[in-house]
N, C-alpha and C positions, 0 to 999 in steps of 0.2 A: 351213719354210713361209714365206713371202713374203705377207704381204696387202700388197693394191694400194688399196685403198679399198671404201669401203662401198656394196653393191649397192643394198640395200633392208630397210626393217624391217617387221615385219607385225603387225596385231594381229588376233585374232579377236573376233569379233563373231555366232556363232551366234545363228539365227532374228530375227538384228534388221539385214538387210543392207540391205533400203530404206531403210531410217531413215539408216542411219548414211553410205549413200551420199549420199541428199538433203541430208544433214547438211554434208559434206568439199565435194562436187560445186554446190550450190545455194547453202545458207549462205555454204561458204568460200570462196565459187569456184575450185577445184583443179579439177584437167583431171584426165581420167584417159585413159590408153594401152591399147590391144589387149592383152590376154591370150595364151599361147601357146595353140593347139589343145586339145593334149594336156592341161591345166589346165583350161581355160575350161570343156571338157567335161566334166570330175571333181568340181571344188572351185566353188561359189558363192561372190559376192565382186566382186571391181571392185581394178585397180591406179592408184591416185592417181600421176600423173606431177609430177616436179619437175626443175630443169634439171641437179641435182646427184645425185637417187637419184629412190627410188619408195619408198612405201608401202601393201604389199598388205592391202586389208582381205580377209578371211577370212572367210566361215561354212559350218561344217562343228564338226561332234561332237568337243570333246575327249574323247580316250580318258584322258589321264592317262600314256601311255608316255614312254618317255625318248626326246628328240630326235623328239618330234613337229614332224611340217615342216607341221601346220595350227598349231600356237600360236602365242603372241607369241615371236617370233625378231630376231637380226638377220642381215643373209645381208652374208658379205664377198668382194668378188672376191679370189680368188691369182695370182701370177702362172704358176704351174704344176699344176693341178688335178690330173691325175697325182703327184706329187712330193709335195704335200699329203695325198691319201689314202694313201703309203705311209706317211711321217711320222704321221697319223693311228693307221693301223695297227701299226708297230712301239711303239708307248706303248700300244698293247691297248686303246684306245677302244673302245666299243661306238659301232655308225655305221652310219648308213641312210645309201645308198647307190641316185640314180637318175638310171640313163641316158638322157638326156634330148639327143638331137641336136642341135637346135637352141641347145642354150647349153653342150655340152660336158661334161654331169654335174654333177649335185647330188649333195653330201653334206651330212649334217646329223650334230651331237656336243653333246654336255651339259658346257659347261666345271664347274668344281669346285662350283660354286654350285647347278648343277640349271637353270641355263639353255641352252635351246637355241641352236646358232649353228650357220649354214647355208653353206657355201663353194659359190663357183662359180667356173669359170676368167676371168678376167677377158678378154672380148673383144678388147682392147687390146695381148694380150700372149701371143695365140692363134698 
């Protein structure tokens, strides 16, 4: 697997998403970007834009599973999304896995430590 660079990090913030937006958006003056569709309709939240990545705040119910793609994450582009989930898969990862058109598939994995880390194909290299 090839990482290209880092997409974006996320934190979650359930039931406290105005606050924390007014907080990034008002306080800090950060811009935030369009959401996809397919999220924006799903998961509450707001994406902070920056000239180098994004960070998504989140609110939505942690469950506590492994490789939850609402928790705090970091998501990193590859250079071959495909190629990365077999490599995923032949090491027996457990891996959520979502098709997602518009950026090419998401997965999400629990490196050794129990933290979430979230791959996408890197646009760049599409």
């Amino acid at each position: 697997m090839k990482v290209t660079r880092i997409n974006h990090a996320a934190i979650n913030v359930h039931g406290k998403w105005p606050e924390v937006e007014e907080f990034y958006t008002n306080f800090m003056g950060i811009g935030t970007t369009p959401r996809p569709g397919a999220i924006d309709g799903a998961i509450g939240g707001c994406w902070l834009q920056f000239p180098n990545g994004q960070v998504h705040i989140i609110d939505a119910q942690l469950d506590g599973s492994v490789g939850n793609p609402v928790g705090p994450h970091v998501s990193y582009y590859v250079e071959d999304f495909a190629d990365a989930v077999a490599e995923i898969e032949a090491r027996g990862l457990e891996m959520r896995k979502l098709d997602l058109p518009e950026v090419g598939g998401i997965a999400w994995v629990t490196d050794p430590a129990g933290n979430t880390v979230e791959i996408q194909q890197d646009p760049d290299c599409a």
